[in-house]
ROVEXTOR-859166 format. One line per 2 residues: number of its first residue (from 0); their letters; for each residue x, y, z of N, C-alpha, C, O. Coordinates in steps of 0.05 Angstrom, whole numbers. Example, Ala and Ser with C-alpha at 12.3 -4.5 7.8 and 13.67 -1.06 7.14 Angstrom:
2
0) AS) 264:-114:156:246:-90:156:264:-66:156:285:-66:169  257:-45:142:273:-21:143:258:1:157:268:23:161
END
This chain:
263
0) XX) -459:587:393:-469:561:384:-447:545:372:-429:555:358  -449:514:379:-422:507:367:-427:492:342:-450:488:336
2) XX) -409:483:328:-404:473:302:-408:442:313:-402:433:335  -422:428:289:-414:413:288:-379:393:281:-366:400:261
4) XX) -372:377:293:-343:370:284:-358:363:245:-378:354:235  -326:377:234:-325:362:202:-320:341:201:-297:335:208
6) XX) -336:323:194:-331:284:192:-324:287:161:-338:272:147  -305:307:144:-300:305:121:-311:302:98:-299:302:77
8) XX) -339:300:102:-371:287:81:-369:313:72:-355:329:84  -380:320:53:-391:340:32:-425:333:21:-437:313:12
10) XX) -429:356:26:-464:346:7:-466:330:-10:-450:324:-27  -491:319:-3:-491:296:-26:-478:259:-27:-479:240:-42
12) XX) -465:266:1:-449:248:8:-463:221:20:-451:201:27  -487:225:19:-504:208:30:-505:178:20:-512:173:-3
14) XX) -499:158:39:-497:125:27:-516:116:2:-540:119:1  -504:108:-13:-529:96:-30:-528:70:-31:-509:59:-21
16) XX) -543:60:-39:-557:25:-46:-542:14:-61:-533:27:-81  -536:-9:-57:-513:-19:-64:-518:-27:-104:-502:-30:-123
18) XX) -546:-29:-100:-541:-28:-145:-532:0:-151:-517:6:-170  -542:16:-133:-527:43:-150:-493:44:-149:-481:56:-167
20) XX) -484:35:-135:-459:31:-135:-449:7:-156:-426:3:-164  -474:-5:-161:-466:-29:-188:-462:-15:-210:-447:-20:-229
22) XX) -477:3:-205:-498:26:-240:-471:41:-239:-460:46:-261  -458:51:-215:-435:67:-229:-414:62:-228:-397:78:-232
24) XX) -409:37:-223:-384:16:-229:-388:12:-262:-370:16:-278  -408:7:-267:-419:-11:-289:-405:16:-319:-389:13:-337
26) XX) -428:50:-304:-415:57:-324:-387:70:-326:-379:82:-346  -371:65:-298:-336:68:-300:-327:53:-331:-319:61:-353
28) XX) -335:25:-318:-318:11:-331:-330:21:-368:-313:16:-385  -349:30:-375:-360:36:-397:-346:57:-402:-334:55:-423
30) XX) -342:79:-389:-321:100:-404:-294:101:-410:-282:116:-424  -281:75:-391:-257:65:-387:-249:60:-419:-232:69:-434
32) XX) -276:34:-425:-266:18:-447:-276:42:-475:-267:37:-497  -292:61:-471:-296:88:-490:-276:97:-496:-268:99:-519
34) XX) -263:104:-473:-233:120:-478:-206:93:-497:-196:97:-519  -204:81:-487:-191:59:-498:-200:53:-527:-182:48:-543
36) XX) -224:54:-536:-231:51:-570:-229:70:-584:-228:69:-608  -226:94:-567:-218:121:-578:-194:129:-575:-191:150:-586
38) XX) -170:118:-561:-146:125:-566:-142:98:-586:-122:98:-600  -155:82:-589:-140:64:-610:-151:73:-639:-136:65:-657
40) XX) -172:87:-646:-193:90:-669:-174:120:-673:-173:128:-697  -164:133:-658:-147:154:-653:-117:141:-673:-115:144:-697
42) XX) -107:135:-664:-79:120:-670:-81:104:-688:-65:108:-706  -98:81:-693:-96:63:-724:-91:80:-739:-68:79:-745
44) XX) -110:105:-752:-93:121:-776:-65:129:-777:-50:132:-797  -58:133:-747:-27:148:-753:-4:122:-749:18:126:-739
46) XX) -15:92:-762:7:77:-760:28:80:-765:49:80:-751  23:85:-790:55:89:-808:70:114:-793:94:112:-796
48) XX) 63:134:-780:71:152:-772:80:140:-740:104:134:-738  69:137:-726:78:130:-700:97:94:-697:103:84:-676
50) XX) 101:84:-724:123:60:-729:144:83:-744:166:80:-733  146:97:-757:173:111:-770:180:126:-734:204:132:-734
52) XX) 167:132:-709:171:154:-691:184:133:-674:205:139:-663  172:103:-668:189:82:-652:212:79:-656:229:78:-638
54) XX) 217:74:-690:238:62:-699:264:78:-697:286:68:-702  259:112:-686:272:130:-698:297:126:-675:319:134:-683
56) XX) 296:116:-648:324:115:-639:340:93:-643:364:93:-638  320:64:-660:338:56:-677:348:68:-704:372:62:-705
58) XX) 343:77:-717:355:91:-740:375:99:-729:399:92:-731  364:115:-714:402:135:-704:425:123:-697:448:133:-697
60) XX) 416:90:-689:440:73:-685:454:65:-702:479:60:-700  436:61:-726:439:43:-744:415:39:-774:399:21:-777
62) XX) 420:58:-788:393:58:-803:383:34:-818:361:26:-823  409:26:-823:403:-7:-841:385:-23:-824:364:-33:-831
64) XX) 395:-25:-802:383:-41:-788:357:-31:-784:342:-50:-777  347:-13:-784:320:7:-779:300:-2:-805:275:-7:-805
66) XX) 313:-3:-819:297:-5:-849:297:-39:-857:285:-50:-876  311:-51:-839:304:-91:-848:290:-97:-825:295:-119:-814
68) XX) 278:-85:-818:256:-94:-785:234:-110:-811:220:-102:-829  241:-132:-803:216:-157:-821:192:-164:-812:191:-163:-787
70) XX) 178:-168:-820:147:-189:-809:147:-215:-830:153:-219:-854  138:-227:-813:143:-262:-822:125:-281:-828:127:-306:-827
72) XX) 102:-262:-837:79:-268:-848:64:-253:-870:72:-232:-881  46:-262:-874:27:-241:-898:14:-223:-881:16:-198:-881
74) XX) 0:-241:-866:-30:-227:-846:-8:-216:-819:-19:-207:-799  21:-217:-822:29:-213:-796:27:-184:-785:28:-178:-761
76) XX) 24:-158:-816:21:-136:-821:-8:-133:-812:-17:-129:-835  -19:-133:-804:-48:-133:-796:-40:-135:-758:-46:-118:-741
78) XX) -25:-161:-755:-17:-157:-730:-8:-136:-719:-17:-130:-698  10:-122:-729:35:-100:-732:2:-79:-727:-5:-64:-708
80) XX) -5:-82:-742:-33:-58:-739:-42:-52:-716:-46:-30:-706  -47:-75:-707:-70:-69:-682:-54:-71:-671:-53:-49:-661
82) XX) -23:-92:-658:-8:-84:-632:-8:-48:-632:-16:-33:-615  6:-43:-660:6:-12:-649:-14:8:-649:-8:31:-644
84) XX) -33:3:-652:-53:14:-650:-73:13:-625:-90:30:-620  -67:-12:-608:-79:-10:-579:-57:-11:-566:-64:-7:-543
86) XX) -33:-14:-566:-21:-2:-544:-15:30:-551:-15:46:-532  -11:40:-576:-14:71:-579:-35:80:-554:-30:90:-532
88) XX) -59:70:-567:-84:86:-560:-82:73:-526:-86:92:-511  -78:51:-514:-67:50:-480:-61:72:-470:-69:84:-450
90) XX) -37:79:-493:-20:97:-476:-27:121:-474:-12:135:-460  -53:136:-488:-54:166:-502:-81:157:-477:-83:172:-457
92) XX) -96:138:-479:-119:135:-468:-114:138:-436:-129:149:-420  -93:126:-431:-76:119:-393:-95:141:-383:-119:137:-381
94) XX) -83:165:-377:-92:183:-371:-127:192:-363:-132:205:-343  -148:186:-380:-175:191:-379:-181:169:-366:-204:169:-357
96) XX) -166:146:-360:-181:120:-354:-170:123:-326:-184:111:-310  -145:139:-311:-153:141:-280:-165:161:-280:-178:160:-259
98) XX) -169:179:-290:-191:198:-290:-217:189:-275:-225:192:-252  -227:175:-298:-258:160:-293:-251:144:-268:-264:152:-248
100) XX) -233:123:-263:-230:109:-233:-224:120:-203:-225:109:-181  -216:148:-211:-206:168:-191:-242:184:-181:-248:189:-158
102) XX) -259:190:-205:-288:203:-205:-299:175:-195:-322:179:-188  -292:150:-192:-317:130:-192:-313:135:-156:-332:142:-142
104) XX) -287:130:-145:-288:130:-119:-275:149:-109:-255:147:-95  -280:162:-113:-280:200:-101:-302:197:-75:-295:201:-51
106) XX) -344:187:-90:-350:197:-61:-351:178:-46:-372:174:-35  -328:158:-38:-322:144:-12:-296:148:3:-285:134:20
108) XX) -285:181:-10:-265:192:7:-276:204:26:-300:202:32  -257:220:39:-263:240:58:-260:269:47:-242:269:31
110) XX) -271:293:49:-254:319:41:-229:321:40:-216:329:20  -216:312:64:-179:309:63:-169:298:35:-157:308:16
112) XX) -183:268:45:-166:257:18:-173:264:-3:-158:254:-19  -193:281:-16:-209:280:-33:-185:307:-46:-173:307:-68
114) XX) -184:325:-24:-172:358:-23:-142:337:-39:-136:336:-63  -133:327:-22:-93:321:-29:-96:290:-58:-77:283:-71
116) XX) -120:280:-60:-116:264:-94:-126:288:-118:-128:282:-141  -133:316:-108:-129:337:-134:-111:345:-131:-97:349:-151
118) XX) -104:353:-107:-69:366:-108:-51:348:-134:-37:358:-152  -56:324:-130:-32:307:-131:-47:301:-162:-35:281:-168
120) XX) -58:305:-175:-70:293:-195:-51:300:-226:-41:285:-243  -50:329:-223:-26:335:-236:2:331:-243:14:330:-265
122) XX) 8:330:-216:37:316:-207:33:294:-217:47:294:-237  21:270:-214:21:245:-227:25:247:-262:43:238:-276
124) XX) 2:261:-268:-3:278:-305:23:276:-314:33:265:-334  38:292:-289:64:297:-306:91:285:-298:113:296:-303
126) XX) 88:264:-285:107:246:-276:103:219:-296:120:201:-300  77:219:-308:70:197:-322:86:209:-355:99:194:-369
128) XX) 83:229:-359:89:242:-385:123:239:-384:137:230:-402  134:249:-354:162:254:-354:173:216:-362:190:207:-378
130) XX) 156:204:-346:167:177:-357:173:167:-372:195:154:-374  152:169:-392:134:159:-423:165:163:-437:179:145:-447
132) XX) 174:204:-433:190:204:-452:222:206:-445:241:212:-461  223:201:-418:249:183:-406:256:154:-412:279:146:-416
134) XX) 234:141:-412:236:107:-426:236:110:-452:248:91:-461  227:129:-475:231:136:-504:259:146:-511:271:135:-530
136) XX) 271:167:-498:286:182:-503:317:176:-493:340:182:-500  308:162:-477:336:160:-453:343:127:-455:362:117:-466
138) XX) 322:113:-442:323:77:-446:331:78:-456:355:84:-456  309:73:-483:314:49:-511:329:57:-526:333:39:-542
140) XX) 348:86:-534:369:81:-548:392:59:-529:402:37:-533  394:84:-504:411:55:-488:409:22:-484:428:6:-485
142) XX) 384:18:-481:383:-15:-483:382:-33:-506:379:-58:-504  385:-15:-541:385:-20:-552:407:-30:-572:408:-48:-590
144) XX) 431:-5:-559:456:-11:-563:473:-31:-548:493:-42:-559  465:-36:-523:469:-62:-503:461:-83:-513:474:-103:-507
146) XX) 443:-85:-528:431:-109:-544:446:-120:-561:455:-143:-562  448:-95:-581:470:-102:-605:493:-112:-594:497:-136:-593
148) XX) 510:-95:-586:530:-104:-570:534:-137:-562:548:-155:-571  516:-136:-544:502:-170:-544:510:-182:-564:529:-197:-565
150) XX) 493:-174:-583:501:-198:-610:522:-200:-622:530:-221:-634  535:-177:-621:567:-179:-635:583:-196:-622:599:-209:-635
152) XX) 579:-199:-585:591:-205:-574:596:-238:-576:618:-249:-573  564:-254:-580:563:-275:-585:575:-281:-613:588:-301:-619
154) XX) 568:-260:-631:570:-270:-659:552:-272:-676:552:-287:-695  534:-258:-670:502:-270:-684:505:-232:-697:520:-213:-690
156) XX) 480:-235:-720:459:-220:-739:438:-208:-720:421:-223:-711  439:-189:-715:408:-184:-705:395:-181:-725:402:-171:-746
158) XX) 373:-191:-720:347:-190:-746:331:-193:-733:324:-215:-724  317:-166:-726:285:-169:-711:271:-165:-720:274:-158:-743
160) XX) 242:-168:-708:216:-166:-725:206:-149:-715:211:-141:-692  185:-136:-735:183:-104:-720:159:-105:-709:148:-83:-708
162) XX) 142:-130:-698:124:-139:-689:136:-135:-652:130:-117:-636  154:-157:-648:170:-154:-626:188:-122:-617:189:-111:-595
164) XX) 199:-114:-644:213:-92:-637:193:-57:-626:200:-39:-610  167:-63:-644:159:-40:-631:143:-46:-599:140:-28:-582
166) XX) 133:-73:-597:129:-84:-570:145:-75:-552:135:-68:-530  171:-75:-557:190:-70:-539:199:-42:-524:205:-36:-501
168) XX) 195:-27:-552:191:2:-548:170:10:-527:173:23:-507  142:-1:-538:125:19:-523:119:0:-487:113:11:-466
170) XX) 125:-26:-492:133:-42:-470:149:-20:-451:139:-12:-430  175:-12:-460:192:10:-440:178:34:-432:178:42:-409
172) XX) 162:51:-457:150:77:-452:120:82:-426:115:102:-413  106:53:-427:89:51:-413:102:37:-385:86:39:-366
174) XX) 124:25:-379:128:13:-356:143:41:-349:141:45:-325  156:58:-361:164:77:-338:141:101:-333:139:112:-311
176) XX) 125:107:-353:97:117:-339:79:114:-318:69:130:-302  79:88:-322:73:65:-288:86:68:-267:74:73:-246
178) XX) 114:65:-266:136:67:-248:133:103:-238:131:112:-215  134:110:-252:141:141:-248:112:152:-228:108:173:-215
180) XX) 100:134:-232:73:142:-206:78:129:-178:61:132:-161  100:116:-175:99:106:-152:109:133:-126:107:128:-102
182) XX) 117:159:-134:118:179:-120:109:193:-118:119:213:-106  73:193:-132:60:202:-118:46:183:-98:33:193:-80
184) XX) 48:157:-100:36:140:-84:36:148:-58:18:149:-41  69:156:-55:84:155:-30:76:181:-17:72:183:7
186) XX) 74:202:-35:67:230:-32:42:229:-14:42:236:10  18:219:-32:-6:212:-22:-10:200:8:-22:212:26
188) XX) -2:186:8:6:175:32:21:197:62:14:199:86  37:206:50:52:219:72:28:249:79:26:257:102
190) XX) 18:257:65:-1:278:64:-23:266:80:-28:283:98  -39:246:83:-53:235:91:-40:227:127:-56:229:145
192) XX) -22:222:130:-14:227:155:-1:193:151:13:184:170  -3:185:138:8:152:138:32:139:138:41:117:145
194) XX) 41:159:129:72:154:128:89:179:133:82:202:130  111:170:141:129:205:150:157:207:136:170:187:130
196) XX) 163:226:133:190:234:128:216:219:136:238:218:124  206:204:166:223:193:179:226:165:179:244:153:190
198) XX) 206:152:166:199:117:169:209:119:141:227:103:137  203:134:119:220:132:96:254:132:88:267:123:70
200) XX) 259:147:111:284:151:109:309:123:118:332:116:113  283:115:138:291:92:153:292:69:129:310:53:129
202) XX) 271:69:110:270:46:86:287:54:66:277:51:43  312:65:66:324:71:39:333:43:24:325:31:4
204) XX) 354:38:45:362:6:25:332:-14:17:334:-29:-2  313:-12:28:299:-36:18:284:-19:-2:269:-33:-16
206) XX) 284:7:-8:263:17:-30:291:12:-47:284:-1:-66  318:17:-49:331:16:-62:319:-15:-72:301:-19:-88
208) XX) 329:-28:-63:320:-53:-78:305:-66:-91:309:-85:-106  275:-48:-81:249:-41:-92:248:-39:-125:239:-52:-143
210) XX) 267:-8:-119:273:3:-143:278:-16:-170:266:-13:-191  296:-34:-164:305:-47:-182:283:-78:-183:276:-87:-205
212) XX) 279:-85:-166:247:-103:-172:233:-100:-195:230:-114:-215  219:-64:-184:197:-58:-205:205:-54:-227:189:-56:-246
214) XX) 239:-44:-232:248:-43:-253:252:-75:-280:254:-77:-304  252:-95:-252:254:-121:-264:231:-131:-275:234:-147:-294
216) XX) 198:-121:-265:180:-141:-278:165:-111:-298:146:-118:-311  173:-76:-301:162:-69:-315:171:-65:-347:160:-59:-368
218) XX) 200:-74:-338:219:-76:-368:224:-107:-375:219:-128:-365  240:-94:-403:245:-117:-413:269:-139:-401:284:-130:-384
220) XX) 270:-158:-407:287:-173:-388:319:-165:-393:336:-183:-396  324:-142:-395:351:-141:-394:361:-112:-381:346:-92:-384
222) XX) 392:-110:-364:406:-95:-348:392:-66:-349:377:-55:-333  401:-60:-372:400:-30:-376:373:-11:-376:373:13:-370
224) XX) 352:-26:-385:336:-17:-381:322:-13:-344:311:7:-336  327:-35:-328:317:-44:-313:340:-18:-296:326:-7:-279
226) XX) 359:-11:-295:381:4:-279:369:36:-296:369:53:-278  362:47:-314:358:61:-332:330:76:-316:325:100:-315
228) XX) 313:53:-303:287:57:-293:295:60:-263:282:77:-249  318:42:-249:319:45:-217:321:64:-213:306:73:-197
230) XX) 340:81:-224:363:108:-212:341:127:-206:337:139:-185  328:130:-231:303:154:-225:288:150:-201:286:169:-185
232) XX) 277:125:-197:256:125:-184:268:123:-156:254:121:-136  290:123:-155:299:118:-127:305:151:-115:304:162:-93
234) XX) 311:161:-141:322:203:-140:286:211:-130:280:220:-108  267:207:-150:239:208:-145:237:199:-110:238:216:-92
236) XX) 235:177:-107:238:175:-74:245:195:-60:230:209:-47  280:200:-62:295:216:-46:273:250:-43:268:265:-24
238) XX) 267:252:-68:247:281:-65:224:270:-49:224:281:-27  201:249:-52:189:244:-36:194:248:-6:177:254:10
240) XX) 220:245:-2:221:255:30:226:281:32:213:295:49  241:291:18:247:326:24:214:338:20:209:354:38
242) XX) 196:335:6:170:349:2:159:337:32:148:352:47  164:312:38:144:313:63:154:325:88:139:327:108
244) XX) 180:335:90:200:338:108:192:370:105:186:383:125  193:381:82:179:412:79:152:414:89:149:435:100
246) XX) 134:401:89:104:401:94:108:397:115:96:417:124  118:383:138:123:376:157:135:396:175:127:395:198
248) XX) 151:411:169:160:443:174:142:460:171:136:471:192  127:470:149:111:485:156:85:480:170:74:498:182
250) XX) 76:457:168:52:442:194:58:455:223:43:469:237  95:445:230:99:451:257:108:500:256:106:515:275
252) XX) 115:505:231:111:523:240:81:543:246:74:559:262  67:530:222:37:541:235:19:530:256:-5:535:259
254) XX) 32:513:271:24:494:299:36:524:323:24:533:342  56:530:314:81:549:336:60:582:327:55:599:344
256) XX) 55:582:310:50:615:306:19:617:318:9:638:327  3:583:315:-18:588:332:-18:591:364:-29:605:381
258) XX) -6:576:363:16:584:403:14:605:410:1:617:427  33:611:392:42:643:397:16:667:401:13:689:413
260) XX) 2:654:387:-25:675:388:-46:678:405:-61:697:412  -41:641:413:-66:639:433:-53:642:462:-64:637:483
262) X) -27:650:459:-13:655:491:-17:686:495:-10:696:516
END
C-alpha cells in the first residue's frame, strides 16, 4: 500500500479563519510587549549598576572623564532612567520577543522549514550574545578612543552627557546583535535549498560592501565602529559558505551511498 507523498503539514495543521489568525496575532503582539515591560521593570532597579557597567570601558580610558559624564537638567535624570531602562530591558527582552514571532508563524511553515528554524534557533541565541559582547568589549573602547583622539585633534574638551553617552553604548551592543543574525539568515536560506554555496561565493565583493552598509546605518556615525562591525560579519559570511559547502557534501555523499545500494 503506498504512502501518501509528505506535503510537510503536521497535525493540526489545518487552515483556520482568518479572526483566529487576528486572535493570535493579537496575542503575539501581547507577549511581545509583556516581555518588553518585564525586561524594563527587570532593569530600572539595576540602573545605577548597569550605568557604572557602560561607563566601564570609558573609565579604563580615562577615569576623569568617566566620572564628569553630566546631565543638563534636573528632570534630565529621570530621562537617564528610562533610556536605560528600556533599552536595557530591549536588549535582555530581544531574545523572547523572536521567540513569540518565530511560535506565531511556525504553523504556516512546512516541517522542513519548521525542522532547520530549530536547528538554527540556537545558533542565532548565540550569535546575538557573541555580538552584544563584541560591540561591548571590542567596539566601544575602540571607537571611543577614535573619538577622543578626534577632539584633541581639533582642539576641543570632550564633555559628554551621559544621556547621549550611554545611548551610544547600548546603540553599538544592540546593532551588532542585529547584524550578527544576518548569518543565520543566509544559513536558513541555503538549508532550504534557496541559495547555494556557489551563488554566494559568486557575491563576495557586493556582500563585502554590504558589510559595511549595514555597518553604516546600525552604528554610530563614525569609521571605527562601522569597520569594527564589517570585518566580522563578512568572516561570519565566509563560514556561511563553508557550512553550506559541508552540507552540500554530505547531501551528495548520502545521494552516492544510496546508489550504491540500490545498484
Amino acid at each position: 500500500m503506498t504512502e501518501p507523498p509528505d506535503s510537510g503539514e503536521l497535525p493540526g495543521d489545518e487552515p483556520k479563519p482568518f479572526l483566529d489568525h487576528l486572535e493570535e496575532l493579537r496575542w503575539m503582539l501581547v507577549r511581545c510587549v509583556i516581555a518588553l515591560i518585564s525586561g524594563m521593570a527587570l532593569c530600572i532597579p539595576a540602573v545605577p549598576l548597569i550605568i557604572k557597567l557602560l561607563k566601564s570601558p570609558l573609565s579604563a580610558i580615562d577615569q576623569k572623564m568617566a566620572e564628569d559624564l553630566i546631565i543638563l537638567s534636573p528632570t534630565g535624570v529621570v530621562g537617564v532612567i528610562l533610556r536605560v531602562g528600556a533599552w536595557s530591558g530591549l536588549l535582555i527582552s530581544f531574545p523572547f520577543v523572536l521567540y513569540f514571532i518565530t511560535r506565531f508563524v511556525f504553523p504556516g511553515l512546512t516541517g522542513k522549514e519548521r525542522n532547520v528554524i530549530r536547528k538554527a534557533s540556537g545558533f542565532a541565541a548565540g550569535l546575538f550574545i557573541l555580538g552584544v559582547i563584541l560591540g561591548f568589549a571590542v567596539c566601544t573602547p575602540l571607537a571611543l578612543q577614535m573619538l577622543i583622539k578626534f577632539h584633541v585633534w581639533i582642539g576641543m574638551v570632550p564633555q559628554w552627557t551621559t544621556q547621549y553617552y550611554i545611548i551610544f553604548v547600548i546603540q553599538l551592543m544592540i546593532g551588532f546583535g542585529l547584524a550578527f543574525q544576518m548569518p543565520v539568515i543566509v544559513v536558513i536560506l541555503g538549508k532550504l535549498g534557496l541559495v547555494t554555496h556557489q551563488q554566494l561565493r559568486n557575491r563576495r565583493r557586493h556582500v563585502l560592501v554590504g558589510c559595511f552598509v549595514v555597518g553604516m546605518f546600525l552604528t554610530p556615525a563614525e569609521i571605527v565602529s562601522q569597520f569594527v562591525m564589517a570585518v566580522p560579519l563578512y568572516l561570519l559570511y565566509e563560514l556561511c559558505i563553508w557550512i553550506l559547502w559541508l552540507d552540500d557534501r554530505k547531501r551528495e555523499d548520502n545521494e552516492n551511498e544510496i546508489e550504491k545500494t540500490d545498484s
